[in-house]
N, CA, C and O atoms as a GROMACS GRO file, in nm:
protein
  596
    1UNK      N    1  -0.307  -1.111   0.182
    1UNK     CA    2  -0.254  -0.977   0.184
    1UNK      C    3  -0.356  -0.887   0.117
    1UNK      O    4  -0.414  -0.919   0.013
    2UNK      N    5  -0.370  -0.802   0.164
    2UNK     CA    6  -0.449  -0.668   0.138
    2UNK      C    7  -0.408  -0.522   0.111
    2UNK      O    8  -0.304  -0.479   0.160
    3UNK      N    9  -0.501  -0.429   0.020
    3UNK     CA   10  -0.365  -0.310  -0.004
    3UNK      C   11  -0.516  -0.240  -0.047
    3UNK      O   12  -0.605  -0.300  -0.108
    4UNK      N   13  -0.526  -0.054   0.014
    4UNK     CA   14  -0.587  -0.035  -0.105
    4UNK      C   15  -0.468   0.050  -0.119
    4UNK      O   16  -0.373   0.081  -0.046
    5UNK      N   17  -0.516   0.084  -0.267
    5UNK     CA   18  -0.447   0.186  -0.350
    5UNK      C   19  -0.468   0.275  -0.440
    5UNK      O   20  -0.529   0.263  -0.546
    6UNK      N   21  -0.401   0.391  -0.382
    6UNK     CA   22  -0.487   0.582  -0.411
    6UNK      C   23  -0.342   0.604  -0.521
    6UNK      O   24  -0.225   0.573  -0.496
    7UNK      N   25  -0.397   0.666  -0.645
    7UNK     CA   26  -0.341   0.769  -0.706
    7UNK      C   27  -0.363   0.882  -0.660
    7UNK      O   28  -0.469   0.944  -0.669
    8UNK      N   29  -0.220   0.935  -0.584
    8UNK     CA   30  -0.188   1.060  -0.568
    8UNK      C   31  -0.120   1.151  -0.663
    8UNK      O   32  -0.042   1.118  -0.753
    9UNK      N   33  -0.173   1.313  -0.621
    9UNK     CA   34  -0.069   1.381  -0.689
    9UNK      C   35   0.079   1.420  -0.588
    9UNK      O   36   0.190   1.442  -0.636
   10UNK      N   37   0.049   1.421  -0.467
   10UNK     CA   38   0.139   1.417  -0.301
   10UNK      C   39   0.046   1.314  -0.184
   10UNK      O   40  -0.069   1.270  -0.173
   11UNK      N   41   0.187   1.308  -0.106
   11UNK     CA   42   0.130   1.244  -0.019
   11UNK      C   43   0.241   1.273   0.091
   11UNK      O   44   0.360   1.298   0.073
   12UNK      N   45   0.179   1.263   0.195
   12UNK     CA   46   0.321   1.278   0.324
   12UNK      C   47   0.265   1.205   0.459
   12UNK      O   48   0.143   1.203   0.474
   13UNK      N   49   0.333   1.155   0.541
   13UNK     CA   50   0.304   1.065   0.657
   13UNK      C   51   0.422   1.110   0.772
   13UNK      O   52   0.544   1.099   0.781
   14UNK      N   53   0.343   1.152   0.830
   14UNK     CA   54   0.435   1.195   0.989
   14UNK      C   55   0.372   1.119   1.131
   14UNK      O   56   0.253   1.088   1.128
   15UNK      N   57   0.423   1.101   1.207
   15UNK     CA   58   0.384   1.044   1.343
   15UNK      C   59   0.484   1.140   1.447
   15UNK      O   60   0.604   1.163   1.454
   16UNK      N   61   0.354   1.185   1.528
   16UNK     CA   62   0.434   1.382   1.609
   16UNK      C   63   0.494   1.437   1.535
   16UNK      O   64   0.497   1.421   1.413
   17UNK      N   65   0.540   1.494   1.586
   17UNK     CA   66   0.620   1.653   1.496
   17UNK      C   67   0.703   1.554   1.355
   17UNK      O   68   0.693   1.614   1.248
   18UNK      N   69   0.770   1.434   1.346
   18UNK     CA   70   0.821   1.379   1.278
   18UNK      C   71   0.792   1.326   1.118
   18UNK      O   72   0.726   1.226   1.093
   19UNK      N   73   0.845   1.401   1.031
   19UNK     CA   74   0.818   1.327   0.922
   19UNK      C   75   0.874   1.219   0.840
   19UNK      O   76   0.981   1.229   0.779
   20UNK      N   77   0.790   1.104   0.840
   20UNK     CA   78   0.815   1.003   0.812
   20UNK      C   79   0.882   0.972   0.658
   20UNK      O   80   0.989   0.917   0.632
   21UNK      N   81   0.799   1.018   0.580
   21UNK     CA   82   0.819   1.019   0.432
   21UNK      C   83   0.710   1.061   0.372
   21UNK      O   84   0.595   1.068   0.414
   22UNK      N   85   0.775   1.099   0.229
   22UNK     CA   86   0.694   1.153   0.152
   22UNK      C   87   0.668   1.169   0.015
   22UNK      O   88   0.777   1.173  -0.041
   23UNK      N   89   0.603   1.176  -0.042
   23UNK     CA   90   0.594   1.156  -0.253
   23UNK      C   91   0.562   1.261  -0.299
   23UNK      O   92   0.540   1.343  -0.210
   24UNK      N   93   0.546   1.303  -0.410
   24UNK     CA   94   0.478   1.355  -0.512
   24UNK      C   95   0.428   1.263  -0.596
   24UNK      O   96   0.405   1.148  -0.559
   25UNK      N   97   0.408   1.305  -0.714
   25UNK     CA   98   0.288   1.211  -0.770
   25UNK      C   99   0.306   1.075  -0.769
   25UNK      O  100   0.423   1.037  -0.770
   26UNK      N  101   0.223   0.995  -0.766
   26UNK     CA  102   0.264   0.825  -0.743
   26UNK      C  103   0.126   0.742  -0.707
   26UNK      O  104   0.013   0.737  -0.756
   27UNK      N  105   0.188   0.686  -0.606
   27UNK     CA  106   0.073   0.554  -0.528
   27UNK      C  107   0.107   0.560  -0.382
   27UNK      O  108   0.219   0.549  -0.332
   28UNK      N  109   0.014   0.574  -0.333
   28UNK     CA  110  -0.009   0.569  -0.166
   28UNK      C  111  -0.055   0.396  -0.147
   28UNK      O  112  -0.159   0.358  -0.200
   29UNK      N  113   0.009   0.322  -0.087
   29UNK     CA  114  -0.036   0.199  -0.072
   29UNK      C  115  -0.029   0.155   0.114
   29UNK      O  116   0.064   0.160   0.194
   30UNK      N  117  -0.203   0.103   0.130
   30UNK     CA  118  -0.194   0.067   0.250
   30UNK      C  119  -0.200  -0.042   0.264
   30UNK      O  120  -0.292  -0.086   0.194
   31UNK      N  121  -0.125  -0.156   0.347
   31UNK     CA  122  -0.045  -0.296   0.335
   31UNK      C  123  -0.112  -0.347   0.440
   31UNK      O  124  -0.088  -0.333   0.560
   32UNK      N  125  -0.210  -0.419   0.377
   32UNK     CA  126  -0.249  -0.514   0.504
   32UNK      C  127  -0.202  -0.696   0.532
   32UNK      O  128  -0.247  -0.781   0.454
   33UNK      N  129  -0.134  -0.724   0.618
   33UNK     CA  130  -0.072  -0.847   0.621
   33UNK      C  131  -0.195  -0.964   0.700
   33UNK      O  132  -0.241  -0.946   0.813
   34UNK      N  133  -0.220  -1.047   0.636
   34UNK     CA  134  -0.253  -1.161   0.697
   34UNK      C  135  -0.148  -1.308   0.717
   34UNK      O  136  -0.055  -1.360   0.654
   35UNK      N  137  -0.237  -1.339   0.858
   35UNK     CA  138  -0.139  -1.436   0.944
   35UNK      C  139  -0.075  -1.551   0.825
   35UNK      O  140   0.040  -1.593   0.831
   36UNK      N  141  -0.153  -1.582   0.739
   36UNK     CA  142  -0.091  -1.704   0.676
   36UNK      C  143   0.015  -1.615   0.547
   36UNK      O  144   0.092  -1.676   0.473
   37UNK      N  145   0.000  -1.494   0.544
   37UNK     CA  146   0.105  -1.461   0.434
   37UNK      C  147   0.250  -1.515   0.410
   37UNK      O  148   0.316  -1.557   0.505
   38UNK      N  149   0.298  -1.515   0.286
   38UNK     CA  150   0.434  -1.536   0.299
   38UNK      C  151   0.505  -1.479   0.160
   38UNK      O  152   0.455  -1.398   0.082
   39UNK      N  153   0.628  -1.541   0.149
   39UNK     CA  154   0.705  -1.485   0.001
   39UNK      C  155   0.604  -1.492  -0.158
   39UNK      O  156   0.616  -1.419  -0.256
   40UNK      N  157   0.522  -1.587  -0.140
   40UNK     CA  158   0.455  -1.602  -0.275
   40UNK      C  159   0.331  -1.485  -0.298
   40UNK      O  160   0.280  -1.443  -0.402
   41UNK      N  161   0.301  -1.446  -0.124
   41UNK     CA  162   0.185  -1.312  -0.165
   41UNK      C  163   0.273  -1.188  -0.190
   41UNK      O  164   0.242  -1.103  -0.273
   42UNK      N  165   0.388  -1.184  -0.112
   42UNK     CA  166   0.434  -1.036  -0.100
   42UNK      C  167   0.483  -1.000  -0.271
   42UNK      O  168   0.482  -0.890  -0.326
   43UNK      N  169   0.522  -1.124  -0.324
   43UNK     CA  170   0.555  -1.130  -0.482
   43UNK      C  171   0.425  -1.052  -0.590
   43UNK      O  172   0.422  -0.952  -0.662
   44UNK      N  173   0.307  -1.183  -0.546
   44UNK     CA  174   0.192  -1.156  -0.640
   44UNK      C  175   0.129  -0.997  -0.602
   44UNK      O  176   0.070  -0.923  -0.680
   45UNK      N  177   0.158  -0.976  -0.475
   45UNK     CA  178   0.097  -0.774  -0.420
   45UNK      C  179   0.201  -0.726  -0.546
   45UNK      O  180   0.168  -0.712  -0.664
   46UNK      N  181   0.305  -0.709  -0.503
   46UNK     CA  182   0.421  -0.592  -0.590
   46UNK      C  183   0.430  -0.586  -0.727
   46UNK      O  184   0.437  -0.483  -0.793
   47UNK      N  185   0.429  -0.759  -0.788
   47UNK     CA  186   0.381  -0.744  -0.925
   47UNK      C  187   0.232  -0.712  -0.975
   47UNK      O  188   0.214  -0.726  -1.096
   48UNK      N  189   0.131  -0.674  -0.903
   48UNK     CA  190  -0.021  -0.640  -0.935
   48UNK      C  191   0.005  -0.505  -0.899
   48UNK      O  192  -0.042  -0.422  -0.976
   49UNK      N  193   0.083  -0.454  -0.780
   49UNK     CA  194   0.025  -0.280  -0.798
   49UNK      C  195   0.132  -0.244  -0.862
   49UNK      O  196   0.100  -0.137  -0.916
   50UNK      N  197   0.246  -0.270  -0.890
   50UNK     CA  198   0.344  -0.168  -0.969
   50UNK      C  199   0.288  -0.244  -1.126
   50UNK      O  200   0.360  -0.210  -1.221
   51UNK      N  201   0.225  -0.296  -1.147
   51UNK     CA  202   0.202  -0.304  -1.329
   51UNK      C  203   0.012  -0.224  -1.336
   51UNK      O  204  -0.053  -0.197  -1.437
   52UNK      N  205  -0.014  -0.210  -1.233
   52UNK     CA  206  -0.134  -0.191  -1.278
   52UNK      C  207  -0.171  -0.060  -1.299
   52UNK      O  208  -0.148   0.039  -1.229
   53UNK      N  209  -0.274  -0.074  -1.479
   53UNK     CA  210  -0.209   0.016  -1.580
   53UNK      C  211  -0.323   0.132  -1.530
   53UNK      O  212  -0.424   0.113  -1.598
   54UNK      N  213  -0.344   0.239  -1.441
   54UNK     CA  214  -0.379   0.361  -1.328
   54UNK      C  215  -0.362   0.467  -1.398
   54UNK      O  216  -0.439   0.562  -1.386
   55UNK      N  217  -0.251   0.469  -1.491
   55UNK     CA  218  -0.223   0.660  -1.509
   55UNK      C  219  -0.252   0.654  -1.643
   55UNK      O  220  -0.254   0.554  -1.715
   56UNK      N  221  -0.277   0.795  -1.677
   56UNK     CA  222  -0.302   0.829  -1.811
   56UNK      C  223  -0.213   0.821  -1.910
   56UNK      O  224  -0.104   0.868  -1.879
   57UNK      N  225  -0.224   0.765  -2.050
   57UNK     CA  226  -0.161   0.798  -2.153
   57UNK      C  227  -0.157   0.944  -2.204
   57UNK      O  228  -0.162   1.031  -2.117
   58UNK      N  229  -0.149   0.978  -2.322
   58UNK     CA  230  -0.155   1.112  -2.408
   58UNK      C  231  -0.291   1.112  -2.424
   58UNK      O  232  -0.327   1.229  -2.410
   59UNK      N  233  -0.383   1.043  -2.446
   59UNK     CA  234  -0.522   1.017  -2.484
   59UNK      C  235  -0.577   1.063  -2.388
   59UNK      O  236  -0.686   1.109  -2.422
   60UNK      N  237  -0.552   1.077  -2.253
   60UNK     CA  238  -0.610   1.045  -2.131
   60UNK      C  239  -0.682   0.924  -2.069
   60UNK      O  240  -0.759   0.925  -1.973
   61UNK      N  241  -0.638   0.811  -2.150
   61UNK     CA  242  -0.695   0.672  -2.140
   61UNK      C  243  -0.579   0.583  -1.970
   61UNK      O  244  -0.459   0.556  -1.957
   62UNK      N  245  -0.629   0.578  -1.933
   62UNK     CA  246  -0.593   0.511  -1.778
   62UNK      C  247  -0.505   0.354  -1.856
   62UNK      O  248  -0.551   0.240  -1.866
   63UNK      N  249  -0.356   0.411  -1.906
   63UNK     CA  250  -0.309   0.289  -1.996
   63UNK      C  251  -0.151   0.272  -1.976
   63UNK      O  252  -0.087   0.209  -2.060
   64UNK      N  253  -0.076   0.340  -1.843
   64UNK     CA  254   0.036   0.328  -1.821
   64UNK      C  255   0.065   0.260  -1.658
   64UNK      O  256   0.001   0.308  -1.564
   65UNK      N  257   0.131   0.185  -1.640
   65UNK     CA  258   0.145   0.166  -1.457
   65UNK      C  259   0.263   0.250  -1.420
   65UNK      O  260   0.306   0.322  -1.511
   66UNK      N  261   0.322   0.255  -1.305
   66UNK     CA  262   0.402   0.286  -1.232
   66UNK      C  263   0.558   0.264  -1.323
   66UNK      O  264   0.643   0.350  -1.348
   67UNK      N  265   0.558   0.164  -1.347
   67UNK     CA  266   0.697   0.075  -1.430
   67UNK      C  267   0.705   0.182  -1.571
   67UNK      O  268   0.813   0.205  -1.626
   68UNK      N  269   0.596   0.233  -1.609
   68UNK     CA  270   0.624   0.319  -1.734
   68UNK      C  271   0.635   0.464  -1.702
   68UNK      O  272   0.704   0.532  -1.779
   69UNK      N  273   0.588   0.513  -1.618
   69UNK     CA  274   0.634   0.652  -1.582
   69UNK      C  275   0.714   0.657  -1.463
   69UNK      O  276   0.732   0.562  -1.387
   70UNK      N  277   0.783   0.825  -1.444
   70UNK     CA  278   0.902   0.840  -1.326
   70UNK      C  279   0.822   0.883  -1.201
   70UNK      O  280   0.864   0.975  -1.131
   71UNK      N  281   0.713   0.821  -1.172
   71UNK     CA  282   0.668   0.826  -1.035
   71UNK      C  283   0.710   0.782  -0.907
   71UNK      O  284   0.812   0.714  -0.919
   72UNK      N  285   0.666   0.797  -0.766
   72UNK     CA  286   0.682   0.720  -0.645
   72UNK      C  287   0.541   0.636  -0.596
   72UNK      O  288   0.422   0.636  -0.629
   73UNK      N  289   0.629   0.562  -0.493
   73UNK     CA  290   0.520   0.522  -0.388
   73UNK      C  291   0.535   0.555  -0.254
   73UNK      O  292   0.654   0.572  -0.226
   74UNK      N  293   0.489   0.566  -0.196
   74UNK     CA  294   0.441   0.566  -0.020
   74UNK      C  295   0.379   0.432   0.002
   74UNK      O  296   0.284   0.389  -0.063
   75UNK      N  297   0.444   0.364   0.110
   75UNK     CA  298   0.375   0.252   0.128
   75UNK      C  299   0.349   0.257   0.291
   75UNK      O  300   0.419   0.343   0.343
   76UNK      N  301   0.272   0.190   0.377
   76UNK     CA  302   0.208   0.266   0.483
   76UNK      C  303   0.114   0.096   0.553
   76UNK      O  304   0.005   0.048   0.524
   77UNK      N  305   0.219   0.052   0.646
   77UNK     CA  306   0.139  -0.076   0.740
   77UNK      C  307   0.017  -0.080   0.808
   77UNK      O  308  -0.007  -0.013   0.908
   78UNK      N  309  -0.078  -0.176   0.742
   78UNK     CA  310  -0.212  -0.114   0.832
   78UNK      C  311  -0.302  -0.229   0.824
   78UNK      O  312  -0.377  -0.267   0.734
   79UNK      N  313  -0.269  -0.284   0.965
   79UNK     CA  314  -0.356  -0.459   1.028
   79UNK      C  315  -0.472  -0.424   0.985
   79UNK      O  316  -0.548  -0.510   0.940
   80UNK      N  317  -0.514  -0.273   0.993
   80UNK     CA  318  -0.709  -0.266   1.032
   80UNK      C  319  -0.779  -0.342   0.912
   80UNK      O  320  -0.893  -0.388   0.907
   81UNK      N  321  -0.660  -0.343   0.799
   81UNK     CA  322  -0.737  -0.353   0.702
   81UNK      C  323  -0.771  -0.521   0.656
   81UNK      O  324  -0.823  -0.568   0.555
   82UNK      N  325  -0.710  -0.593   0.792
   82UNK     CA  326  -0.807  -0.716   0.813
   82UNK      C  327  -0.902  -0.715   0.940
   82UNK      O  328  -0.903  -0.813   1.014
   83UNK      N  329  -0.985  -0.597   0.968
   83UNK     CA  330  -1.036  -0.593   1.019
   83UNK      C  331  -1.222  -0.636   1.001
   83UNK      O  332  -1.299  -0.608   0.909
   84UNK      N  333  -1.245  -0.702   1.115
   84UNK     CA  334  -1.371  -0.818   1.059
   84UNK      C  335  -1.466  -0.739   1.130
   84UNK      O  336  -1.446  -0.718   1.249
   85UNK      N  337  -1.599  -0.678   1.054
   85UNK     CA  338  -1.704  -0.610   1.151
   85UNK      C  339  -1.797  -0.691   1.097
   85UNK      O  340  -1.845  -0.616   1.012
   86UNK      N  341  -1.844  -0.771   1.091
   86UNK     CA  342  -1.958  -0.830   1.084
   86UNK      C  343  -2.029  -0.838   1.203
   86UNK      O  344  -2.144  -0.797   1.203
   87UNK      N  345  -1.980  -0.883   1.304
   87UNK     CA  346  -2.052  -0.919   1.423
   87UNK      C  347  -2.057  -0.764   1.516
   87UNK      O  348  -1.946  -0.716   1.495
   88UNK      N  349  -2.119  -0.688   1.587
   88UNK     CA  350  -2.116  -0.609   1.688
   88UNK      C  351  -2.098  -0.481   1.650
   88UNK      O  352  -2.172  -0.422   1.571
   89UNK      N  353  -2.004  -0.434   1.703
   89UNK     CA  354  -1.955  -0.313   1.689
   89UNK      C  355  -1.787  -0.230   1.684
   89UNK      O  356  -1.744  -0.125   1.636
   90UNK      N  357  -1.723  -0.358   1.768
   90UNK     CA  358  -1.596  -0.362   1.738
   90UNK      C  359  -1.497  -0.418   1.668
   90UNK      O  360  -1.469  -0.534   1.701
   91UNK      N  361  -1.442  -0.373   1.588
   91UNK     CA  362  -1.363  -0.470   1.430
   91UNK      C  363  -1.265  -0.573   1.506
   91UNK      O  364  -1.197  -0.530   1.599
   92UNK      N  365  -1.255  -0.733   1.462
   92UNK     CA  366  -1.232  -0.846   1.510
   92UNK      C  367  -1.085  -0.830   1.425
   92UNK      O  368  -1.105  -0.803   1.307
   93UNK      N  369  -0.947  -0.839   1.461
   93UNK     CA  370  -0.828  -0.850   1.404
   93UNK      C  371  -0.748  -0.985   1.411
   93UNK      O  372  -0.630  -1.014   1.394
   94UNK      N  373  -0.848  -1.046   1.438
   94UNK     CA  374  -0.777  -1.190   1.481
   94UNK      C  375  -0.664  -1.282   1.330
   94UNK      O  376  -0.574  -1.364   1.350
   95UNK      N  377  -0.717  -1.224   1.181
   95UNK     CA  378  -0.696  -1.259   1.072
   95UNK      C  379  -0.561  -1.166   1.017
   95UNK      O  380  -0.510  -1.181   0.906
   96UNK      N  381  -0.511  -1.059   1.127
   96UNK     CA  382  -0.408  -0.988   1.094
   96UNK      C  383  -0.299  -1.055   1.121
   96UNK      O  384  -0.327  -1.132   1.213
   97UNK      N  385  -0.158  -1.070   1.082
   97UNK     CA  386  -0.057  -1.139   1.124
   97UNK      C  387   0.025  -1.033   1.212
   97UNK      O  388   0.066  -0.919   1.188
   98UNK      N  389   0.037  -1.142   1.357
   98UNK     CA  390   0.113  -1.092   1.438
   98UNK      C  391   0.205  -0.997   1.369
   98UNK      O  392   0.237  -0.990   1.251
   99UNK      N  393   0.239  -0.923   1.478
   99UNK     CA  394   0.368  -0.806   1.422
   99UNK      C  395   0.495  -0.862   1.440
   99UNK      O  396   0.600  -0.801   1.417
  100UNK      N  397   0.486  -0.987   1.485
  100UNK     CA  398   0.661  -1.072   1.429
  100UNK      C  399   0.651  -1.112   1.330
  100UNK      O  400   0.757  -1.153   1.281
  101UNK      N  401   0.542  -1.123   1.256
  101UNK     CA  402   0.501  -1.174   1.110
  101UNK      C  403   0.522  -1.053   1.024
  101UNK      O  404   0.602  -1.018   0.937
  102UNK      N  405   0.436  -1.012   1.075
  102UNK     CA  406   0.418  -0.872   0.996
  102UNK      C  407   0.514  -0.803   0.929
  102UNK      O  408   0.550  -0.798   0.811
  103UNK      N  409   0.554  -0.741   1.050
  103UNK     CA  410   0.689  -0.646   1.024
  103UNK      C  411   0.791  -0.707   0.883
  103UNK      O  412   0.772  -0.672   0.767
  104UNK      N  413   0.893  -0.797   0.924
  104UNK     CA  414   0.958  -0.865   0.801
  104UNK      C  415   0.876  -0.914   0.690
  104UNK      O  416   0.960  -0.963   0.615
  105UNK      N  417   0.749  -0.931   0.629
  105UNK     CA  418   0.714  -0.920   0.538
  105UNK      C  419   0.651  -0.795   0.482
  105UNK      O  420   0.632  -0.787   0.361
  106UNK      N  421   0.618  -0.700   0.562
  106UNK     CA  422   0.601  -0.515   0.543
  106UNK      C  423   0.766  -0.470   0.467
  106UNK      O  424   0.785  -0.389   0.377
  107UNK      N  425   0.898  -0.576   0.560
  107UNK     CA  426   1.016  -0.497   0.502
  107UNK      C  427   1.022  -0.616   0.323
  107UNK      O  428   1.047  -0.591   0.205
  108UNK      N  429   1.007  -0.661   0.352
  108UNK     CA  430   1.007  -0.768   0.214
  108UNK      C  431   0.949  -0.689   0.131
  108UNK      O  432   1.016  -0.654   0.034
  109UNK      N  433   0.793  -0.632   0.146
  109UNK     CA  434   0.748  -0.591   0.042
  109UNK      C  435   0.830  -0.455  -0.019
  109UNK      O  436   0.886  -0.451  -0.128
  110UNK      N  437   0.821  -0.353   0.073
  110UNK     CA  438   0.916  -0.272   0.037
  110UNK      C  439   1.067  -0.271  -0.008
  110UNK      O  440   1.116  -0.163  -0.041
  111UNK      N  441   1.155  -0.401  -0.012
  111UNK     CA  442   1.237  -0.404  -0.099
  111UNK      C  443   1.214  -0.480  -0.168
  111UNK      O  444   1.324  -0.514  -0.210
  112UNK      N  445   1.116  -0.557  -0.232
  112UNK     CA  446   1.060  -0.610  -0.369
  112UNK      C  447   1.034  -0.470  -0.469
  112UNK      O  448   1.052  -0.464  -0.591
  113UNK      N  449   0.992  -0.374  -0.389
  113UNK     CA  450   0.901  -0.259  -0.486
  113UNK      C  451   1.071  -0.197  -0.547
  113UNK      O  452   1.110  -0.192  -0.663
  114UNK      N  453   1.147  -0.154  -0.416
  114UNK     CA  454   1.281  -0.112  -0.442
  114UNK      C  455   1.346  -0.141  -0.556
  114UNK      O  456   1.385  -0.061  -0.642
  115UNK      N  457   1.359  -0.273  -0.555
  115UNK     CA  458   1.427  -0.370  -0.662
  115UNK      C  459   1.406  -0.310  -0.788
  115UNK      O  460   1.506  -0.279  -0.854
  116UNK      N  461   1.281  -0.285  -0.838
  116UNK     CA  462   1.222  -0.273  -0.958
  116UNK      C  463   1.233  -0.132  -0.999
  116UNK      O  464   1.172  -0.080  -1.092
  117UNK      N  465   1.341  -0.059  -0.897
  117UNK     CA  466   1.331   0.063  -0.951
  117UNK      C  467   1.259   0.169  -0.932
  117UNK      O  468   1.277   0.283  -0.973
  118UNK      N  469   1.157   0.114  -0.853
  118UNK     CA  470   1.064   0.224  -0.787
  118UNK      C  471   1.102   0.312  -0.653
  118UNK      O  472   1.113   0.266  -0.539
  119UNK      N  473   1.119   0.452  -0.694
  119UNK     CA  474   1.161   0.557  -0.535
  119UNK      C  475   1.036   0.542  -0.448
  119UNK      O  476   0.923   0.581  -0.477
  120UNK      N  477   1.093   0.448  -0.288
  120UNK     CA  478   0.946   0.442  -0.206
  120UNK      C  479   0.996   0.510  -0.073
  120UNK      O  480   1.088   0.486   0.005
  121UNK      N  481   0.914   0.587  -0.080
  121UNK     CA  482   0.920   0.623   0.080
  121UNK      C  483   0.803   0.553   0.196
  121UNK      O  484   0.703   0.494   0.154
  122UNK      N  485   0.827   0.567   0.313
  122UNK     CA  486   0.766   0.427   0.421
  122UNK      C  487   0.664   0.547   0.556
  122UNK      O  488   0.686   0.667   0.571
  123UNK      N  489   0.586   0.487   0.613
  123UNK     CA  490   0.582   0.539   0.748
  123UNK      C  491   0.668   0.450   0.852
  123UNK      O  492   0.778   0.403   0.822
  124UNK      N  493   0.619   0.437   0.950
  124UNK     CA  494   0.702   0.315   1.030
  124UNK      C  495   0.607   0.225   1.127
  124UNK      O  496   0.516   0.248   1.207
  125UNK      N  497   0.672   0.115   1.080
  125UNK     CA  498   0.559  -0.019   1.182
  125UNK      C  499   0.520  -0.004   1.324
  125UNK      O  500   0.592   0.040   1.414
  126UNK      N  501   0.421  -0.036   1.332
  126UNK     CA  502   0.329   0.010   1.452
  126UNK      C  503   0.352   0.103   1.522
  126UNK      O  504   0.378   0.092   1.642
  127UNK      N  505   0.348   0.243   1.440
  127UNK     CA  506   0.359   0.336   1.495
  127UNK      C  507   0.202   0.426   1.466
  127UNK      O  508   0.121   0.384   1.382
  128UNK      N  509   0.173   0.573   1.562
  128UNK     CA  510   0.083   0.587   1.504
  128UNK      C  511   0.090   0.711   1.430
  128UNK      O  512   0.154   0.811   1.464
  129UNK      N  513   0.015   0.696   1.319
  129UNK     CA  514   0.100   0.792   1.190
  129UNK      C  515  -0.024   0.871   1.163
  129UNK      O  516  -0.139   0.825   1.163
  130UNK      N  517   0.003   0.966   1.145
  130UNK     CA  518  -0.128   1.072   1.014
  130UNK      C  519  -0.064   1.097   0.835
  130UNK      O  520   0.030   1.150   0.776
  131UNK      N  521  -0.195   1.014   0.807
  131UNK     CA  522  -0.129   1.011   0.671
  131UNK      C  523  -0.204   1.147   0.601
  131UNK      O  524  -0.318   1.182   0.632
  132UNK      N  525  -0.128   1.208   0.514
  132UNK     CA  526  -0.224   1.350   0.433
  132UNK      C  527  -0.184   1.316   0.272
  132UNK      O  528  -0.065   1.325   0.240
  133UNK      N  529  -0.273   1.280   0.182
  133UNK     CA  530  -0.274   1.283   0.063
  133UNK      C  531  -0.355   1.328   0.017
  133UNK      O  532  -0.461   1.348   0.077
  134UNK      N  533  -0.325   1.379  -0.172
  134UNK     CA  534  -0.428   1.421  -0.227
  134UNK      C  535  -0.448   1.326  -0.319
  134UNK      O  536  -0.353   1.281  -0.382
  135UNK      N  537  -0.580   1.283  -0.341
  135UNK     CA  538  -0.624   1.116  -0.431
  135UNK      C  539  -0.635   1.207  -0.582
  135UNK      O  540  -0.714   1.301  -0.576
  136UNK      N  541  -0.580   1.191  -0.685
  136UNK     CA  542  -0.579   1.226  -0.836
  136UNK      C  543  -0.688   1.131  -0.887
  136UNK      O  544  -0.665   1.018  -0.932
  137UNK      N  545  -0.798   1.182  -0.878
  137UNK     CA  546  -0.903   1.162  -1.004
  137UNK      C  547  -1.019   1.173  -0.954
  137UNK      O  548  -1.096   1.240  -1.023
  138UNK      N  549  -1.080   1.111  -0.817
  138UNK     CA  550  -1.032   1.009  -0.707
  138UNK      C  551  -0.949   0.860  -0.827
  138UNK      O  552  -0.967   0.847  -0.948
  139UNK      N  553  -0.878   0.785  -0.752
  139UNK     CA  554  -0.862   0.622  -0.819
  139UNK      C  555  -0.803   0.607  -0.698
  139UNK      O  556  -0.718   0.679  -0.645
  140UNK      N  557  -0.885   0.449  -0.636
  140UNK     CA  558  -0.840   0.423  -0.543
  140UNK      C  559  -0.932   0.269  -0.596
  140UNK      O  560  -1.040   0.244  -0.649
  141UNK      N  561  -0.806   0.188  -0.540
  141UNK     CA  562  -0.880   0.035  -0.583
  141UNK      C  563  -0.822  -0.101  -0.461
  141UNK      O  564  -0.710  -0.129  -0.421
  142UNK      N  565  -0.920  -0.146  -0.440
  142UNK     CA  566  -0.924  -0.269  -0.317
  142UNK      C  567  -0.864  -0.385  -0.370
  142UNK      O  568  -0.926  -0.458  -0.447
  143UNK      N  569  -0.686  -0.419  -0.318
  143UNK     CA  570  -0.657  -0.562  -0.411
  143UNK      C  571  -0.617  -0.676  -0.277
  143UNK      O  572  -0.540  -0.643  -0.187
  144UNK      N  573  -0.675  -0.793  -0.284
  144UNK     CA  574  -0.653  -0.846  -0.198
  144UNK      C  575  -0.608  -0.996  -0.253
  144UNK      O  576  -0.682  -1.029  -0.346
  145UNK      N  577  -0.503  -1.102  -0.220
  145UNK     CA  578  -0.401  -1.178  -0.280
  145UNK      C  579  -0.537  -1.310  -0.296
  145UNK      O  580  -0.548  -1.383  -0.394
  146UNK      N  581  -0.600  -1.313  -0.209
  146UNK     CA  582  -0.701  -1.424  -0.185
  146UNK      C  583  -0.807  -1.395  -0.323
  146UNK      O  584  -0.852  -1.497  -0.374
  147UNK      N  585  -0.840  -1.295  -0.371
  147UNK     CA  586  -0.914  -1.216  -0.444
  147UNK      C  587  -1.007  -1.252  -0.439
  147UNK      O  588  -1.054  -1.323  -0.528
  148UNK      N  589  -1.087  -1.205  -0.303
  148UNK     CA  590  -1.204  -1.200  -0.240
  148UNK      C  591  -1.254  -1.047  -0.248
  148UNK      O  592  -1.361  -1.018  -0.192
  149UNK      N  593  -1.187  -0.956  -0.310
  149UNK     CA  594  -1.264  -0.868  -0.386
  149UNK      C  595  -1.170  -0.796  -0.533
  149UNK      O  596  -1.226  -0.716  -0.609
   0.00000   0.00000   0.00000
């Protein structure tokens, strides 16, 4: 499983005239599912981005997560991001999990985050969406369950 993840101050996701959902300050998270995922990654994703300590204290020291302040998330399905360009020119998705896979562990993750108390708003699975956020600081960080980066 793969995710990056932007501190926003807003964020909003529509597909056509339709708006999907939307935050104010929080975490924009983009969810990338691989084929072998299951209950033990969607666990180790939700407990790594909702504790990870991103926002400022009083100091301005980057020393609080999500779980300590009244923020949101946006969370937002996106195969590309097992997308393989090494070879050619066109990104290889073969390492993405089908969207019968997919989907029910995209809804898993989002009621794992739920659970804990966190307000999340969603785009919707394989649909095609325009996402508009503004990144707070920039902070945006690459977490992947394999931790191959």
């Amino acid at each position: 499983m793969r995710a990056v993840v932007q501190r926003v101050s807003r964020a909003v996701v529509t597909s056509g005239e339709e708006m999907l959902g939307s935050i104010g300050p929080g975490l924009v998270v983009f969810l990338g599912i691989h084929g072998t995922d299951g209950p033990n990654e969607i666990k180790w994703m939700a407990d790594k981005i909702i504790g990870l300590r991103i926002f400022e204290d009083e100091g301005g020291k980057m020393n609080r997560s999500l779980l300590d302040i009244d923020q949101e998330m946006l969370i937002i399905s996106q195969f590309t991001l097992y997308g393989d360009c090494r070879k050619g020119r066109r990104p290889g998705f073969a390492e993405a999990a089908a969207p019968t896979l997919a989907e029910p562990l995209y809804q898993r993750f989002i009621a794992e985050i739920r659970q804990r108390g966190i307000r999340v708003a969603t785009g919707r699975f394989q649909a095609f969406m325009a996402v508009e956020l503004v990144n707070d600081g920039p902070v945006t960080l690459l977490i992947d369950s394999e931790k191959q980066f």
